[in-house]
C-alpha angles and dihedrals in degrees: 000000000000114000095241096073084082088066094045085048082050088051093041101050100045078069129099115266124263118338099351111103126202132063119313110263094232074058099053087046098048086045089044084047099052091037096055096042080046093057095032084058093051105045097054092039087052087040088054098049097046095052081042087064101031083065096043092052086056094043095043084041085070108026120049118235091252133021126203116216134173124223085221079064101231132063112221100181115040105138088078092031081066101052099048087056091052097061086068116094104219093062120080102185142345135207134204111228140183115199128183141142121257145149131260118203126178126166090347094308114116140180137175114228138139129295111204112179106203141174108246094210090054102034093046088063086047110042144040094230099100093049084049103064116126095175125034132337129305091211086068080085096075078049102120095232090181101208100005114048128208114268124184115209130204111249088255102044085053089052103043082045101045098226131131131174120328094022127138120222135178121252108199118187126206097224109095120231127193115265137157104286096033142265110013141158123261110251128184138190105240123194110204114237107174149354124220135201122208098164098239122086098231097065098024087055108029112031124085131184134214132154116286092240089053086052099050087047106050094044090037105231099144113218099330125104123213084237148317129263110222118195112204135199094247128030103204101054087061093101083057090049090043089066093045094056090091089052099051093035105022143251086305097066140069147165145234119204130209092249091059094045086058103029095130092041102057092036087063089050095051086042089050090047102052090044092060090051087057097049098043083047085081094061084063095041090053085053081048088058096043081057086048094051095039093048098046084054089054095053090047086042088043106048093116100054101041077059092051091052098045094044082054092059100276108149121226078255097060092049101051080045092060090056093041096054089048094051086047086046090053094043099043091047090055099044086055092046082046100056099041088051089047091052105044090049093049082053102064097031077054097050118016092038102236101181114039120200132199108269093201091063108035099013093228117103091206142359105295112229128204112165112198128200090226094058092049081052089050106053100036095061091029084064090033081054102048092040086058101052087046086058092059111083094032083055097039084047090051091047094052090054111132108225101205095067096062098040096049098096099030 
């Protein structure tokens, strides 16, 4: 007998009995239980990465891939520290920046944030903020405002502090200065020149943005930065142009890459993410369980004729073989199901926003989506795998059966 009969009985035996055509119905259960746990695994995973990347794209649209400090803590000449970072080919563009915490206060209502002084032409090639305003312009910030400086204000921090276009506000800094009567805080008149809208609370409530000159100015620092963004080519060789910043700048210098500055945050994604895929693996497994049971119930349907086969010249092999290519056959039929189904469902939750969610809690108006091919990869082997390994004892107990018995009566 050619090897391939053992394919056309696994055919044969995953169809209705007698007269009835059609698949078996415990067939059509055991393929309906691996293609759902098969689309139920891609969609959250896609779900998860796609939320995974929604928030890094936030997170990497303020902060540069890369920042350039100095263990002196100020950087005096970066101008030419700039340029010199631009002549590698891996950076696409750097910004100057002054950071430091204050206090806004307007009509008795205050709040502490971040003030970043920052040069427009530069920022504007580094960041997302100035494609994110949602009020006014973020080129108001190179406006001379004589005594009260532009100031552009995160969709949060405008409405906790009830303030809009053309609103002055206090900035309050922590660091004392001599006055008449002795020691007091720096304060200094505002006009608000712009909101933006980034889509995540910590920036939207707690970052402020002046001109780089204004921010020198009003924390004296004189023409130094507390460091420089830098934006790369690629994002995920930042960790590789971190550890060549001594070598471009000098001993003095050194960097501190996106990946470090969330290190926890992302972590507990790619944590959260693995562990779903744990969890939503038992659908599959239960699936696992409905092949080994239909399977089990066509070796006890199908003793006659295992004798008769074996009786006929088929090996103990063949015959496990048999068992094994129908559970394959049940397992690969659903994981295709299953992908097809997953895909087409990430698709129009991606597109046509299926299920919408409140912005003013999560920020996001529906599910993000990101399908990878190597998801896809993942899930389909990880259910192959796990199909196969339910196909073992159903086709170990056919190939120990022992031919005489059946036929002992025919």
């Amino acid at each position: 007998m050619r090897p391939s009969y053992q394919l056309f009985i696994a055919f044969r035996y995953l169809r209705a009995k007698k007269r009835h055509r059609g698949i078996s119905f415990n067939t059509v259960i055991s393929i309906s239980g691996v293609t759902l746990g098969v689309m139920a695994l891609i969609v959250v995973l896609s779900v998860m990465s796609g939320f995974h990347e929604d928030l890094r794209n936030k997170i990497l649209g303020v902060n540069a891939h890369l920042i350039v400090l100095s263990y002196q803590g100020k950087i005096g000449d970066y101008r030419e520290k700039i340029e010199r970072l631009l002549t590698v080919p891996e950076v696409t563009s750097a910004s100057p920046f002054v950071l430091g915490q204050v206090m806004l206060s307007k009509d008795g209502r205050a709040q502490g944030v971040y003030l970043r002084g920052v040069d427009p032409e530069y920022e504007s090639r580094t960041t997302i903020i100035e494609k994110r305003m949602k009020a006014g312009s973020f080129d108001a910030l190179e406006k001379d405002a004589g005594q009260r400086p532009p100031i552009i204000l995160g969709s949060e921090l405008a409405s906790a502090l009830g303030v809009y276009l053309g609103d002055t506000l206090r900035v309050i800094s922590p660091t004392l200065q001599r006055g008449p009567l002795g020691m007091i805080p720096r304060v200094r008149e505002f006009t608000v020149a712009g909101i933006f809208e980034i889509g995540m609370y910590e920036y939207d409530a707690n970052l402020a943005i002046t001109s780089l000159r204004t921010a020198q100015e009003f924390f004296q620092t004189g023409d130094t930065v507390n460091g420089i963004e830098v934006t790369l080519m690629d994002i995920y060789r930042a960790d590789e142009m971190r550890e060549r910043i001594p070598e471009i700048l000098g001993p003095n210098y050194y960097g501190r890459d996106w990946m470090q500055m969330n290190r926890n945050l992302f972590s507990a994604l790619k944590l959260e993410k693995f562990t779903m895929f744990v969890i939503l693996t038992l659908i599959v497994l239960v699936a696992a369980f409905n092949i080994v049971s239909t399977l089990i119930m066509n070796v006890l349907e199908k003793e006659r004729e295992i004798a008769i086969l074996k009786a006929m010249g088929a090996t103990n092999r063949a015959v496990m073989g048999i068992f094994v290519l129908q559970g394959l056959i049940i397992g690969l039929t659903g994981t295709v199901l299953g992908v097809i189904l997953g895909y087409t469902v990430g698709y129009l939750i991606d597109n046509y926003q299926i299920i919408k969610l409140p912005a003013d809690v999560y920020y996001l108006s529906h599910l993000p989506v990101k399908m990878k091919v190597v998801d896809f990869v993942v899930v389909s082997l990880s259910a192959l795998v796990i199909t196969l390994l339910a196909t073992v004892y159903p086709a170990l107990q056919a190939a120990r059966l022992n031919p005489i018995e059946p036929l002992r009566y025919e």
